[in-house]
C-alpha positions as a Markdown table, in Angstrom:
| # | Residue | x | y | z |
|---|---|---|---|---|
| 1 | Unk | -37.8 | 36.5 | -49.9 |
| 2 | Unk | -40.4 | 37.3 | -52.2 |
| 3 | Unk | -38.5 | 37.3 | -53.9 |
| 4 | Unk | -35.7 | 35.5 | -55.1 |
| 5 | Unk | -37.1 | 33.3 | -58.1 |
| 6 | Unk | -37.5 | 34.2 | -61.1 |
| 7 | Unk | -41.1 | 33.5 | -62.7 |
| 8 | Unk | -40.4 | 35.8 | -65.3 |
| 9 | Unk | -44.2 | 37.6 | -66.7 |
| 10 | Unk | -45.8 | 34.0 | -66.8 |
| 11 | Unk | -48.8 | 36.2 | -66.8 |
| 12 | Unk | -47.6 | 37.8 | -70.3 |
| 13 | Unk | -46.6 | 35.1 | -71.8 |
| 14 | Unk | -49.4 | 33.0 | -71.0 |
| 15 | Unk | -52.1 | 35.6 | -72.3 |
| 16 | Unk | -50.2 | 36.7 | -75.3 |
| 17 | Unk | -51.7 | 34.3 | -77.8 |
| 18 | Unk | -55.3 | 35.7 | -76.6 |
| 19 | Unk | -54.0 | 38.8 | -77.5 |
| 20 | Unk | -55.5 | 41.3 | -80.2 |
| 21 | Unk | -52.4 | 42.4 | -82.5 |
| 22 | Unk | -50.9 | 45.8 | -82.1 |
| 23 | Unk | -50.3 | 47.7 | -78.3 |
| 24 | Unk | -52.8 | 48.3 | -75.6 |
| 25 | Unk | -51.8 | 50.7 | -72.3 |
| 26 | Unk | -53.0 | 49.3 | -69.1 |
| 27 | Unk | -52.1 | 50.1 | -65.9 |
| 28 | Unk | -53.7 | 51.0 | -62.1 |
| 29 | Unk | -54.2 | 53.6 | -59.4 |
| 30 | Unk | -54.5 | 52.9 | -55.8 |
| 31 | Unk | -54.2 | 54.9 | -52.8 |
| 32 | Unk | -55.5 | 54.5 | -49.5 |
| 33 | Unk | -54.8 | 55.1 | -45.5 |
| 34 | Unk | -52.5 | 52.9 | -43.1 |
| 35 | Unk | -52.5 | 52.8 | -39.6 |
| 36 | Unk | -49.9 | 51.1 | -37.5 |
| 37 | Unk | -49.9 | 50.6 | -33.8 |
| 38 | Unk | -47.7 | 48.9 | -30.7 |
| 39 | Unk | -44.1 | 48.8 | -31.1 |
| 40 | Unk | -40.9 | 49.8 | -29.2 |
| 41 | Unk | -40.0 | 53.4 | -31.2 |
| 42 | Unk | -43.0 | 55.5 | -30.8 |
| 43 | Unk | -44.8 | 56.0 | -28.0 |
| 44 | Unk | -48.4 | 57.2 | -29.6 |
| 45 | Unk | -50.7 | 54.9 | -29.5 |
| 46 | Unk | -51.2 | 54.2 | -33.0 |
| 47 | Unk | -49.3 | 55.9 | -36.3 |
| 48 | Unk | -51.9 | 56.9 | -39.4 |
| 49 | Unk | -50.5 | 58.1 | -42.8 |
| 50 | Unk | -51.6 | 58.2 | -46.5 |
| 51 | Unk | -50.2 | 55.6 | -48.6 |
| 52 | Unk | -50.4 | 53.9 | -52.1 |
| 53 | Unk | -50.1 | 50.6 | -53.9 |
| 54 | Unk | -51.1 | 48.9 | -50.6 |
| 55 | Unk | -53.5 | 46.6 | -52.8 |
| 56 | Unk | -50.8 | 46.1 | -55.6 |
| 57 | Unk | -48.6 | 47.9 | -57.5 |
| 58 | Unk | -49.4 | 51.8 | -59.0 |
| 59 | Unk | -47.8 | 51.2 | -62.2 |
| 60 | Unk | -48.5 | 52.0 | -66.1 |
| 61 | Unk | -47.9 | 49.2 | -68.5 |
| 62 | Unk | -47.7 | 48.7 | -72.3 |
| 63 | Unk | -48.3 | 45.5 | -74.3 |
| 64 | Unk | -47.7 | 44.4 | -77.2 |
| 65 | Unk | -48.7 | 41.0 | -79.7 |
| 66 | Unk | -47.7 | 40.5 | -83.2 |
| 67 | Unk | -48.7 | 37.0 | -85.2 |
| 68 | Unk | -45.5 | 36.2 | -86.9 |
| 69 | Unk | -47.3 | 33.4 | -88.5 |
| 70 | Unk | -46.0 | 29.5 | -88.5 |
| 71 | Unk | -47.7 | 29.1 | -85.3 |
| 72 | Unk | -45.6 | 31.5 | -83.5 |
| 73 | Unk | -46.6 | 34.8 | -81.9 |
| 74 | Unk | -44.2 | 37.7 | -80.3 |
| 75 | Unk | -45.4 | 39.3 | -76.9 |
| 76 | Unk | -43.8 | 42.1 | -75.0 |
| 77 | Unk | -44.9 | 43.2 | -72.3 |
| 78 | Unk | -43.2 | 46.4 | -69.7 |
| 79 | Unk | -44.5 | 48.1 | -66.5 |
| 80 | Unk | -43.7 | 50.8 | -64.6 |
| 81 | Unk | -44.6 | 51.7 | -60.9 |
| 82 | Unk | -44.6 | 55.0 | -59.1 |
| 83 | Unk | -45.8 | 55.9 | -55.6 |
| 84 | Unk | -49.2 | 58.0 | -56.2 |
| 85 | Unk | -49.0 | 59.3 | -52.3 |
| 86 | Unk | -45.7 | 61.2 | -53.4 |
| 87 | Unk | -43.1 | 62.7 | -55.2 |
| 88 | Unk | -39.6 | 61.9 | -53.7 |
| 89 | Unk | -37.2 | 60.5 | -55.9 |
| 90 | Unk | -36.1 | 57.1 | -55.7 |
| 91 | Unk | -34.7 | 54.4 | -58.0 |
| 92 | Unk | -35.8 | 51.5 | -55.8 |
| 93 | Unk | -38.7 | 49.0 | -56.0 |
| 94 | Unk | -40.4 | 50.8 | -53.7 |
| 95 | Unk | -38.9 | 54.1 | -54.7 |
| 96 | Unk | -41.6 | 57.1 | -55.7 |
| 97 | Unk | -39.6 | 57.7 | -58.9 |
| 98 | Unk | -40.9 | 56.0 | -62.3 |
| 99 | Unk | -39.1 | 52.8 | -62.3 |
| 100 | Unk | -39.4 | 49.4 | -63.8 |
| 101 | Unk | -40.9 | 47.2 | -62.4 |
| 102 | Unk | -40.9 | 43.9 | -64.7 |
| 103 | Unk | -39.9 | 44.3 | -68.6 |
| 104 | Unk | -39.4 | 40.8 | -71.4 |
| 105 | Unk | -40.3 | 40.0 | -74.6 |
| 106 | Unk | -41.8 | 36.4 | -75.8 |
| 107 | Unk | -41.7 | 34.3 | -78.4 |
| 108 | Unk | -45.0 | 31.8 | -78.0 |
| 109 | Unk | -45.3 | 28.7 | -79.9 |
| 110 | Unk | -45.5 | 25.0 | -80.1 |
| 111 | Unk | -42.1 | 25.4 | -78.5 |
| 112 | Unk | -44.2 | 26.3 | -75.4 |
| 113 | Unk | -42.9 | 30.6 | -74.7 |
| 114 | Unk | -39.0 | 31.6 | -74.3 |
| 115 | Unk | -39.3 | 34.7 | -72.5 |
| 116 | Unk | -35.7 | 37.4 | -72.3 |
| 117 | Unk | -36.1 | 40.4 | -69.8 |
| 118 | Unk | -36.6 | 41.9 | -66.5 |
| 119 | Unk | -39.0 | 39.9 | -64.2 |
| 120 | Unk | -40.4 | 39.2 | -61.1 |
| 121 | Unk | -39.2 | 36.2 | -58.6 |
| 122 | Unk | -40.7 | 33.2 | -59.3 |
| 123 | Unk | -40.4 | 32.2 | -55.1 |
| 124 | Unk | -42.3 | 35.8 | -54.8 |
| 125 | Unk | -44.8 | 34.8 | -57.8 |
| 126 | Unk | -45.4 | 31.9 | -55.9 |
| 127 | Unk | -46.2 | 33.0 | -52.9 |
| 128 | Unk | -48.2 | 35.9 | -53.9 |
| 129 | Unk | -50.5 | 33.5 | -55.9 |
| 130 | Unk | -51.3 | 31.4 | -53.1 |
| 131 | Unk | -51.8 | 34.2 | -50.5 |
| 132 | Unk | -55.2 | 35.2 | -50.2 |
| 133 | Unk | -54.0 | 38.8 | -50.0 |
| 134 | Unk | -51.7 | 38.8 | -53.1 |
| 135 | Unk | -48.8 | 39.8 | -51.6 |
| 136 | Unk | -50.2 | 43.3 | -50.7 |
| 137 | Unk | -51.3 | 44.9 | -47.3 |
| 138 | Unk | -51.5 | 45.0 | -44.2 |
| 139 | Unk | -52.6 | 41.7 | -44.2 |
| 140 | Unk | -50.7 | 39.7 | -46.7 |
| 141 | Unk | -48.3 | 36.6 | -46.1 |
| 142 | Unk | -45.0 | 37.1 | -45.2 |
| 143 | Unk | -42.6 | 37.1 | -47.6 |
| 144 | Unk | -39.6 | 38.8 | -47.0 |
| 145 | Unk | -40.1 | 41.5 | -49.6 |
| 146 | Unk | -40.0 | 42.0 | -52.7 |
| 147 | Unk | -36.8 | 40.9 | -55.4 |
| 148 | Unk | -36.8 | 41.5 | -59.5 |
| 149 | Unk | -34.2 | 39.8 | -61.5 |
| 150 | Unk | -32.3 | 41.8 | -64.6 |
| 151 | Unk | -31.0 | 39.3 | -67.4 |
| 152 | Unk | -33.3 | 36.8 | -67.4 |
| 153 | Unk | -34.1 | 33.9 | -69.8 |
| 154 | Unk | -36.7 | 31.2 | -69.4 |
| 155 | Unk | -38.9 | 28.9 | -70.7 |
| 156 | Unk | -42.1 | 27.8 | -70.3 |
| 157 | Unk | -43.0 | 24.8 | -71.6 |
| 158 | Unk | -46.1 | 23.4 | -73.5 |
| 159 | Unk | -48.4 | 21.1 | -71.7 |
| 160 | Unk | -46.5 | 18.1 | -70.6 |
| 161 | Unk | -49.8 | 16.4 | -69.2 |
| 162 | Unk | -53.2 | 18.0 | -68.9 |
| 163 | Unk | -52.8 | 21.6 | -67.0 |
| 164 | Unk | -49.4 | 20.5 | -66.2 |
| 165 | Unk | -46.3 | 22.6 | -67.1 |
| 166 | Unk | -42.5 | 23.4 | -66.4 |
| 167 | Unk | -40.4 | 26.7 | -66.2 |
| 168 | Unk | -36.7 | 26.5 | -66.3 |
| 169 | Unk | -35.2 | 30.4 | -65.7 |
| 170 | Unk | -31.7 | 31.4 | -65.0 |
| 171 | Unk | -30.3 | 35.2 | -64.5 |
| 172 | Unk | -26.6 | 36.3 | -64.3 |
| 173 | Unk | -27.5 | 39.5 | -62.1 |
| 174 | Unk | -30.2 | 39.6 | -59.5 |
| 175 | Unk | -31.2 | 43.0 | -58.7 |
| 176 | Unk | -32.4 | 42.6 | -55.3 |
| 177 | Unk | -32.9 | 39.7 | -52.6 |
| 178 | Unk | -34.9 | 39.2 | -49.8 |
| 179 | Unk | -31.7 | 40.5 | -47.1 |
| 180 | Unk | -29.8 | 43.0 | -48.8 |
| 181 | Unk | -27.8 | 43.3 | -45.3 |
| 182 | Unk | -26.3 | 39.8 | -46.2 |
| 183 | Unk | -26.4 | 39.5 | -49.9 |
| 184 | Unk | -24.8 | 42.1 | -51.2 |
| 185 | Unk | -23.5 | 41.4 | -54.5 |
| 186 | Unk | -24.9 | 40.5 | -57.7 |
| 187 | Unk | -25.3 | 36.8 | -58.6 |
| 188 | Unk | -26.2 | 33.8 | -60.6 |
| 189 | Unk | -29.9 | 32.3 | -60.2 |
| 190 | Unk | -30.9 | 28.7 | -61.7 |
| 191 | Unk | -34.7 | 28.0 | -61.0 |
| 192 | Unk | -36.7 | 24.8 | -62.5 |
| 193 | Unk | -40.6 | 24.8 | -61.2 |
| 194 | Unk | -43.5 | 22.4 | -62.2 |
| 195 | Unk | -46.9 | 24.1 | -62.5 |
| 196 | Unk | -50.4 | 23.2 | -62.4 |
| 197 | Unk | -53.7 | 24.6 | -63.4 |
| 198 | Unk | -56.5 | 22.3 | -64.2 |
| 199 | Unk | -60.3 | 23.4 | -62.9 |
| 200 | Unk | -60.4 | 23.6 | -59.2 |
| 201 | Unk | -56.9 | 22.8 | -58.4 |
| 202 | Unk | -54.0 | 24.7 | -58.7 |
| 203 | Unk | -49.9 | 23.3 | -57.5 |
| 204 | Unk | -46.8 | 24.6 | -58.1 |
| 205 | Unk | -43.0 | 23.1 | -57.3 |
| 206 | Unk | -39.9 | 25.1 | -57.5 |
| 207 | Unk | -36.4 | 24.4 | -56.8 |
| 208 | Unk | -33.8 | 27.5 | -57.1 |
| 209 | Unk | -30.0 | 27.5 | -56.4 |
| 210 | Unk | -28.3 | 30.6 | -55.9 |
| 211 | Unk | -24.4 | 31.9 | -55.9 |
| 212 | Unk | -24.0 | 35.1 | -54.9 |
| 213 | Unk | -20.5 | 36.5 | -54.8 |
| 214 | Unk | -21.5 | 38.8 | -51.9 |
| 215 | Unk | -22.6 | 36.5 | -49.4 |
| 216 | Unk | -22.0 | 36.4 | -46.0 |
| 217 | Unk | -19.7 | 33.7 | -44.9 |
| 218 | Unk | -21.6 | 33.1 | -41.9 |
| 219 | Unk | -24.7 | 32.1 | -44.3 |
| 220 | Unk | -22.8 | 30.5 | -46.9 |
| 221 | Unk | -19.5 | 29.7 | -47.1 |
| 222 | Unk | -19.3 | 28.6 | -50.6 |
| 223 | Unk | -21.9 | 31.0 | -51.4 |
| 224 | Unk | -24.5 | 28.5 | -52.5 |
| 225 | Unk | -28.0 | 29.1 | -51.3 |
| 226 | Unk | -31.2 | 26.9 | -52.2 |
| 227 | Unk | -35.0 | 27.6 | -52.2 |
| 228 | Unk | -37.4 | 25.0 | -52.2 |
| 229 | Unk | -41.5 | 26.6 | -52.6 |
| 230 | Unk | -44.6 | 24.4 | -52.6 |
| 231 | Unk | -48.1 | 25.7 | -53.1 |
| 232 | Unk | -51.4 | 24.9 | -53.9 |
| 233 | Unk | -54.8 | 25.9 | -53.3 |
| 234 | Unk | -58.2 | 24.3 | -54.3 |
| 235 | Unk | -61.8 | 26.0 | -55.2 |
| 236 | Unk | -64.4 | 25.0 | -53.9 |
| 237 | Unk | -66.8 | 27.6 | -55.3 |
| 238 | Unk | -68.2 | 28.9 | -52.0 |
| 239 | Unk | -64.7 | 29.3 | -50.9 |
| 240 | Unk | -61.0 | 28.9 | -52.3 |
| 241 | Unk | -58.6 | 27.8 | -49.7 |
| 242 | Unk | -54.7 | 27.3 | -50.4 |
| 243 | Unk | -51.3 | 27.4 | -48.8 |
| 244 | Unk | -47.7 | 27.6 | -49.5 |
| 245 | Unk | -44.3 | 26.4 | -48.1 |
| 246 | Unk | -40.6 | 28.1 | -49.0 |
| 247 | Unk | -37.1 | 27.7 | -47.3 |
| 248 | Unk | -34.2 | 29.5 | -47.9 |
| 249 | Unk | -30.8 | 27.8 | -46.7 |
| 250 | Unk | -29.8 | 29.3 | -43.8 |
| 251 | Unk | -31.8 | 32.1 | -43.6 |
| 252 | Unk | -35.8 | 30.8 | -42.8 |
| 253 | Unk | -38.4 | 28.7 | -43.6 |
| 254 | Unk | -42.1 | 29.8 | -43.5 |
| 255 | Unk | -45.5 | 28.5 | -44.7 |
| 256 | Unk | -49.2 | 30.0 | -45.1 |
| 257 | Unk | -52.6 | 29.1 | -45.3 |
| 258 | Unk | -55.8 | 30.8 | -46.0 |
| 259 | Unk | -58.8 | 31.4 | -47.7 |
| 260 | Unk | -60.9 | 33.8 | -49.9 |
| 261 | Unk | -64.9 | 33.8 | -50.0 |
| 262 | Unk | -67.2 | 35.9 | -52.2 |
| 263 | Unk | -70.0 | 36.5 | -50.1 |
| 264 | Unk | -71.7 | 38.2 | -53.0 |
| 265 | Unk | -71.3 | 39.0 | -57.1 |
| 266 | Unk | -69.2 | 42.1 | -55.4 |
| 267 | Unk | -67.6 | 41.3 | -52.0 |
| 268 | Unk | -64.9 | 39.4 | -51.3 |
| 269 | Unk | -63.9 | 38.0 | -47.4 |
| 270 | Unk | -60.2 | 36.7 | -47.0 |
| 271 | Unk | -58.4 | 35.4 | -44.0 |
| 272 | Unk | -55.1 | 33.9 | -44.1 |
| 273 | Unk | -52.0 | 32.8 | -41.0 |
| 274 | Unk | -48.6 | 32.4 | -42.4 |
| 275 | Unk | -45.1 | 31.6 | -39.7 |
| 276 | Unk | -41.8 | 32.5 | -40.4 |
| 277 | Unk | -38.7 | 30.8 | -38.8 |
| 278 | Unk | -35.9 | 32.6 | -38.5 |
| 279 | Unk | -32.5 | 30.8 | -38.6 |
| 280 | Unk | -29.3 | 33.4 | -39.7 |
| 281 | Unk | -28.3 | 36.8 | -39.1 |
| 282 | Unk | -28.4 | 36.3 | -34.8 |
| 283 | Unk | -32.2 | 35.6 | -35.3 |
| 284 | Unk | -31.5 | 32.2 | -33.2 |
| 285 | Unk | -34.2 | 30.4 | -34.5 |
| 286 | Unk | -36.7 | 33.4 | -34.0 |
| 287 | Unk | -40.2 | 32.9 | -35.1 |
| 288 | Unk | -42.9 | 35.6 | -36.6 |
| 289 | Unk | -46.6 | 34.7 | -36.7 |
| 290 | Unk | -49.1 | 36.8 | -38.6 |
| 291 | Unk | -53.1 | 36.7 | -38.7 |
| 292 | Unk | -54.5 | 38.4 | -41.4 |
| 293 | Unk | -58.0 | 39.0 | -42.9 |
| 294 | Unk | -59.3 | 41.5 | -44.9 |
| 295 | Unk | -61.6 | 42.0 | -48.1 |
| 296 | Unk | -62.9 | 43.6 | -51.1 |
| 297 | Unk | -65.9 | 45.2 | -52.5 |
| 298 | Unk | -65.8 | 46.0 | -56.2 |
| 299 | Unk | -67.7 | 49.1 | -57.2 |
| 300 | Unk | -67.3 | 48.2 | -60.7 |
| 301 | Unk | -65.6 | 46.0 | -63.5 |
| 302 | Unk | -62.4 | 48.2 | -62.4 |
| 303 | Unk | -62.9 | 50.2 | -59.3 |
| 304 | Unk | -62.2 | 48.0 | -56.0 |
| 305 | Unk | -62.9 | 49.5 | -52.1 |
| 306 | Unk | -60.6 | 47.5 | -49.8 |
| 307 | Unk | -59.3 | 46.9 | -46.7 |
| 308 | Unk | -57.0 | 44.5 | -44.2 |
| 309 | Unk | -56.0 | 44.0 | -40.8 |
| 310 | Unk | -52.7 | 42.5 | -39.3 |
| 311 | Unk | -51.3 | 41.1 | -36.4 |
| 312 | Unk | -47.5 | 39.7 | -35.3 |
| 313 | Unk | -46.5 | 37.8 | -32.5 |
| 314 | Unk | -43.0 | 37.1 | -31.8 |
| 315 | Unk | -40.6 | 35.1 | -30.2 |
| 316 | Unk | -36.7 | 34.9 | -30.0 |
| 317 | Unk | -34.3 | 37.7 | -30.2 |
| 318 | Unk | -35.9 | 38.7 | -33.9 |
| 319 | Unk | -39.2 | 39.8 | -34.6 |
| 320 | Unk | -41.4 | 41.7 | -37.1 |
| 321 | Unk | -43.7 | 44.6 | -38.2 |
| 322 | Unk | -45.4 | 46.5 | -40.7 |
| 323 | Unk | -43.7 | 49.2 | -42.4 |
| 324 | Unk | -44.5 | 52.5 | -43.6 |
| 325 | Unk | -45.3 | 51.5 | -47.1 |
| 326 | Unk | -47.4 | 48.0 | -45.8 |
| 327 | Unk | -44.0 | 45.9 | -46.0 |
| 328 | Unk | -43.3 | 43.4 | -43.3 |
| 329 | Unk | -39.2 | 44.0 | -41.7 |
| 330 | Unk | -37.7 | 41.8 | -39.5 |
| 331 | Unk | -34.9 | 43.0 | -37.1 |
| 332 | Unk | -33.5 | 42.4 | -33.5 |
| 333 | Unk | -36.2 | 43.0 | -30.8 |
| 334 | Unk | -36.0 | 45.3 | -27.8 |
| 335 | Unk | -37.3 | 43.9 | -24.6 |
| 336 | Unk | -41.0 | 44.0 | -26.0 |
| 337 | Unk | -40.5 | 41.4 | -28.7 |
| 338 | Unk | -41.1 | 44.1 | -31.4 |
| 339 | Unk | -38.3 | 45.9 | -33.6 |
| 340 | Unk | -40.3 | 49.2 | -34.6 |
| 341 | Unk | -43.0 | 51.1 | -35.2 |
| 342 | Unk | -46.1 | 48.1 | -36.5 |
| 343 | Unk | -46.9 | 45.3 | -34.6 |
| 344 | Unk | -50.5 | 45.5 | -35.8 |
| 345 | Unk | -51.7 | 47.3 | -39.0 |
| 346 | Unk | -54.7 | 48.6 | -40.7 |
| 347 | Unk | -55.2 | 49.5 | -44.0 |
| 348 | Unk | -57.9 | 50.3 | -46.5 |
| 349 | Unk | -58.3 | 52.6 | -49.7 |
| 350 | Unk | -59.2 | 52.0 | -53.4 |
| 351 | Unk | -57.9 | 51.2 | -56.6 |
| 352 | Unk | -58.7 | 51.4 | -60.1 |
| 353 | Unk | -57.7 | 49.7 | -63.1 |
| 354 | Unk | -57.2 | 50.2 | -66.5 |
């Protein structure tokens, strides 16, 4: 469920006092080669393709700071993501059209930052910042895919203690969640999360209540969900370890560990385990393991060589793989425990910034 909260650009608004007045253009480029393998709907032994964005988002994105004086500054802050490997239309996340990916504006002040827009999960934020993959590749935690919320207003507050902070975010119309085979309407999202960030450590609480008009009855039937996501991770300079835990109401609950290294000024090793019960939709409290590792070598302040491995094991009458863009999917199984096409991966390629 990646996806189902509503951080909204905590990133933006965070760095938006830092900011030099006026706009800057930023943006990245990444492409690189996947290979899948094992599985019940091909028969080849393994499944290679070029992709992109399999080490985060291809996307351009604009900025913008203004000091309004008083103490209070305006951010904005938009990007937008297109597949680099081709040029198929598409208006979803994951769609090869230009589309927008996350999209606010920010008012920053003693108030702490009100932030209005299009933004990112806050369960997916989560989740991605405390997997040593990011959310990306072959090898990342799973999530459940991605979700973006449209109408969005939150707030961030100041410092309540030392490092520590709250977000309280609510959206009339979420654009996407993490089964659109269940949840199929549009719907209202309440999220309140506790963050810290003070030198080593890192934690983060978040509770989320969901109505969604389009439920399933056999998941909801009121048509109230809940998320609950716990993370954390702690550096320890030779290595940063961390973990997360998330449950959706009748649909899974999951949890991750790993841990990044720099074995040098330019490489990076990461491994990471995350397990995913699922509980709805016939799964019968199926389960999905993962290993992961991977890592990075940075060829410059921008350019990055990287690359990840994967690996499911399943149980139940559910299970999971790797999609063709580096996703995991969950479906039914056949009779070898595996739903399609990826129950190992491999991916590596490059990406630039800018």
């Amino acid at each position: 469920m990646n996806k189902k909260l509503l951080a909204v650009a905590l990133a933006t608004a965070f760095a938006a006092p830092a900011m030099a007045e006026g706009v800057q253009i930023y943006g990245a480029f990444d492409a690189g080669v996947l290979v899948r393998g094992g599985g019940k709907s091909d028969t080849r032994d393994t499944q290679t393709a070029v992709s992109s964005g399999l080490n985060g988002h291809n996307f351009i994105g604009f900025k913008m700071s203004e000091d309004l004086g008083n103490g209070l500054t305006i951010a904005g802050d938009a990007q937008f993501g297109f597949n680099l490997d081709s040029s198929d239309t598409g208006s979803t996340i994951q769609g090869s059209s230009l589309r927008t990916i996350t999209s606010t504006i920010a008012l920053v002040g003693d108030h702490g930052v009100l932030v209005a827009g299009k933004t990112g999960g806050a369960r997916y934020a989560w989740i991605r910042k405390y997997d040593p993959f990011g959310g990306f590749g072959a090898a990342r935690a799973q999530q459940g895919g991605e979700a973006y919320a449209n109408n969005v207003i939150a707030w961030v507050t100041p410092e309540i203690l030392p490092g520590l902070k709250g977000l309280a975010a609510y959206t009339s119309d979420l654009l996407k969640q993490d089964n659109p085979a269940a949840k199929v309407g549009s719907g209202r999202l309440y999220a309140l999360a506790l963050m810290y960030d003070q030198g080593p450590i890192s934690l983060v609480a978040n509770y989320e209540h969901l109505y969604n008009n389009g439920l399933s009855p056999a998941l909801s039937a009121d048509g109230n969900f809940h998320v609950i996501t716990f993370g954390g991770s702690y550096d320890f300079g030779v290595v940063k370890v961390m973990g997360f835990y998330d449950q959706l109401t009748n649909l899974f609950n999951g949890y991750g560990v790993g841990a990044s290294a720099p074995v040098s000024d330019k490489a990076t090793l990461k491994v990471g385990y995350s397990r995913q019960s699922l509980q709805g939709l016939g799964a019968d409290h199926s389960d999905c393991s993962k290993v992961g590792v991977g890592g990075t070598y940075d060829l410059s302040k921008r350019t990055r060589l990287y690359a990840d491995y994967g690996n499911f094991t399943t149980t139940g009458k559910r299970g999971c793989t790797v999609s063709t863009n580096g996703d995991d999917v969950s479906g039914p199984v056949g009779s070898d425990g595996y739903i399609a096409y990826g129950k190992w991966a491999f991916d590596t390629g490059i990406r630039h910034s800018f």
